[in-house]
N, C-alpha and C positions, 0 to 999 in steps of 0.2 A: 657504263652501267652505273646506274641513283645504287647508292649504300643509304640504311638505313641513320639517319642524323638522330645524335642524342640533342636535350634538351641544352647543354651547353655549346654545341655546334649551332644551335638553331640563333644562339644567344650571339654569339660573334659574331655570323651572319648577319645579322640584325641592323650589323653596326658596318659591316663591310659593303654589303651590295646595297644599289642606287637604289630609290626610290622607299627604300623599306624603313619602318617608322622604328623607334626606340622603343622599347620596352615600356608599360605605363608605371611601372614599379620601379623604373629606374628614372623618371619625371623629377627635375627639378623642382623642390616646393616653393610656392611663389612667398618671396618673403614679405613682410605684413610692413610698411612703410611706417619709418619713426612715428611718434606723435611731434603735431607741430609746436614750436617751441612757445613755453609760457610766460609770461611776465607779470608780477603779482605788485599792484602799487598800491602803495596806502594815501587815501583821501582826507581832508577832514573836511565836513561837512558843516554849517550853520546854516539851517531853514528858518523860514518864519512859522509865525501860530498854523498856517494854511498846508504847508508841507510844503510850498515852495523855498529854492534855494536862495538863501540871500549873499554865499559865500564859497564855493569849494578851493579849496587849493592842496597840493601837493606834500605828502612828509615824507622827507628822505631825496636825498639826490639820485639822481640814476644811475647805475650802474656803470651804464656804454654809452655811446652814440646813440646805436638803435631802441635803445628804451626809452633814454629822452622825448624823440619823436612819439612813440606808443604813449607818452605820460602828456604830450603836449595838445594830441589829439584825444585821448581820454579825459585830461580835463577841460575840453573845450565844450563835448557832448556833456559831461555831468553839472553844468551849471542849467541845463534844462532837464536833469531827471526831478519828479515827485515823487515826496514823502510823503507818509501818514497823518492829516494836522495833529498837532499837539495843541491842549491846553494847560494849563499850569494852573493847580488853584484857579479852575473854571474862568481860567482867560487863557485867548490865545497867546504864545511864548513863544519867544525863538528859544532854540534847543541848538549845542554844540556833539558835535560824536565823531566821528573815523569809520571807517571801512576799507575794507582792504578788497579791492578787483584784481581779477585773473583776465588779461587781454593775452589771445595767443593770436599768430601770424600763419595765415592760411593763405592755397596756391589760389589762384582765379584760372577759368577758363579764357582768359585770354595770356594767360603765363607770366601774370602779375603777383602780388602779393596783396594780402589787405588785411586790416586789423580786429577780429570777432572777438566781442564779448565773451570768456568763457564762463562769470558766474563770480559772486559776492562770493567773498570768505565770510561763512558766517560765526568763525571762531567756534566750532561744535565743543560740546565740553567729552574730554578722551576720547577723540577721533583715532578711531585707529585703521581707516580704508573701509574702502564701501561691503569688503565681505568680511568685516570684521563685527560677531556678537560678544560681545564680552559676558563671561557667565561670572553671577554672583557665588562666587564660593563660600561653602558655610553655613549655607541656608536652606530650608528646607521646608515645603506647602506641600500642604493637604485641599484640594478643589480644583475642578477642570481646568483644561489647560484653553488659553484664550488668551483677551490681551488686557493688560488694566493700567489705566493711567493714573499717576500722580503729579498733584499739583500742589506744589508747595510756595508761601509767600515770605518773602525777605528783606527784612524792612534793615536797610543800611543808612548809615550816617553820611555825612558830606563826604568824608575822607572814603567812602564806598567800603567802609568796615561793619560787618553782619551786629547792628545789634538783639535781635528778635527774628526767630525763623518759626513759621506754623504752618497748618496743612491750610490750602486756601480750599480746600473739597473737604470738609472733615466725614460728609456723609457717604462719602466712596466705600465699596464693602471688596475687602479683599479675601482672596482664599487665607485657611488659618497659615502664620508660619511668614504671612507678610510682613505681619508687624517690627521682625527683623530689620527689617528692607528697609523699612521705612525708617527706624532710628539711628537707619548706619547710615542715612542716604543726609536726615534734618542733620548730624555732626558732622559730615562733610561739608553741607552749606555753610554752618556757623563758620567754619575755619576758612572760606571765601571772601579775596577781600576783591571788590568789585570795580573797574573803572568808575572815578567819579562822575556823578551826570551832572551837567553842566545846562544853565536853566537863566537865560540873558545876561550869560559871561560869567554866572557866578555858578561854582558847587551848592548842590541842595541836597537834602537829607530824604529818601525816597526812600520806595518799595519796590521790589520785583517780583514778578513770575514767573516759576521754575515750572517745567514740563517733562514729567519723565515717564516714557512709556516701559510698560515690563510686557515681557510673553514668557508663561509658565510652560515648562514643557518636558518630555520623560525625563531629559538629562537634569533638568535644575531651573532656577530662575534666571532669565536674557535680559540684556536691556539692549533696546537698538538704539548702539550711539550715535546714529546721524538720526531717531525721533525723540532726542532732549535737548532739551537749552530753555534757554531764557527767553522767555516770550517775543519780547523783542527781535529774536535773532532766527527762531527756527521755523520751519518753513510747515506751515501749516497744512499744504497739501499732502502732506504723508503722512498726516493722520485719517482716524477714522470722523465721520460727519459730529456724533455726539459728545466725540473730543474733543474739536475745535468748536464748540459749543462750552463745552464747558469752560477750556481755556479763556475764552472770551469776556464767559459771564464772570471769573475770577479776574481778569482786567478791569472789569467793568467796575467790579466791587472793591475796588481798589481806587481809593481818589487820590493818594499822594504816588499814583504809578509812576514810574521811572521816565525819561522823555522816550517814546517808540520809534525810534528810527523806522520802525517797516516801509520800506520801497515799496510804490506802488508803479511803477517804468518796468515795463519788461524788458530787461536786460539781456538776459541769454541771448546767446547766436545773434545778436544784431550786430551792423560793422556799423566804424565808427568812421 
């Protein structure tokens, strides 16, 4: 004679007699596979006036064995990547800089391994991970909440020591309560000492363009710090269209600009 099964007898069961599946609440969760391992090497670079390379090589030893290879095969592709020309004092210049690449080691469908680009370090200024906003404490606006960019110009000496910092937009209108922001942001600069730029082997006394975007919002004033940095370095597609317009035309308006390294090689995800 069947007696009535509680829901813990049903549960045993489950596990005792053939054919009968497991519980789905008692399912294994499938665990999420390491990330594949990174290697971050630093380059230094010398283009000509054109943006093409006249020189890459290596700084820094490698670590292990396996980096070696990853550094032997990365600088073999970067003496074919292009840069952005440079001219200097309205001639074309070779220009010296560094960069720092992220190769990690991915599996292949044939159960190999191979070497993918994961992306330039673009040395963000206070990175702190990609969901990180850092709120400006202290501060306090009056006017819709939106996005507003600053662009500020930084005319340093050879030694890359700040001496003059001004707004390269002086016509940008912000909500009231900015103006804060913006005098805590010009004394930060000053106290910025800069990689020297280097301009056919020699230090030169240049200018830069700083970009720094704010979003006002109920809590306070934000700044997205992977949308700042220094012209040169930050990635213009995550701005908005009249942004990188403006950023441009204050490059433009700039004749002792700094040498621009901007890559034009699409780098990401390619293997090497």
């Amino acid at each position: 004679m069947l007696t009535k099964r509680t829901p813990a007898t049903l549960l045993i069961l489950s596990f005792l007699l053939p054919g009968m599946v497991p519980s789905p609440c008692l399912a294994a969760k499938p665990v999420a596979p390491p990330p594949p391992p990174t290697f971050t090497n630093r380059i230094e670079f010398t283009t000509e006036g054109d943006g093409r390379v006249r020189e890459a090589k290596l700084i820094g030893a490698p670590s292990d064995a396996t980096n070696a290879t990853i550094q032997q095969a990365l600088l073999k592709k970067a003496r074919d990547w292009r840069f952005e020309p440079f001219a200097w004092q309205g001639k074309p210049a070779a220009t010296t800089f560094t960069r720092f690449v992220d190769v990690e080691i991915v599996p292949t469908t044939s159960g190999g391994f191979a070497l993918r680009v994961k992306g330039i370090n673009k040395n963000k200024f206070a990175y702190l991970g990609e969901a990180s906003i850092p709120k400006e404490e202290g501060i306090t606006y009056e006017g819709k909440h939106g996005q507003y960019m600053m662009l500020f110009r930084v005319h340093t000496d050879a030694e890359g020591w700040p001496i003059k910092v001004e707004r390269a937009a002086p016509d940008n209108r912000f909500p009231k309560g900015m103006d804060a922001l913006v005098a805590r942001k010009e004394a930060m600069l000053q106290g910025w000492r800069q990689t020297p730029a280097i301009v056919e082997g020699a230090p030169v006394a240049c200018s830069r363009i700083y970009v720094m975007q704010v979003r006002p919002d109920k809590i306070g004033l934000r700044i997205r710090d992977d949308e700042q940095g220094w012209y040169n370095d930050i990635d213009m597609s995550r701005l908005l269209p009249k942004e990188v317009e403006q950023a441009r035309n204050a490059m433009a308006a700039t004749p002792d600009a700094c040498p621009p390294p901007r890559i034009v090689t699409v780098l990401e995800g390619t293997l090497l």
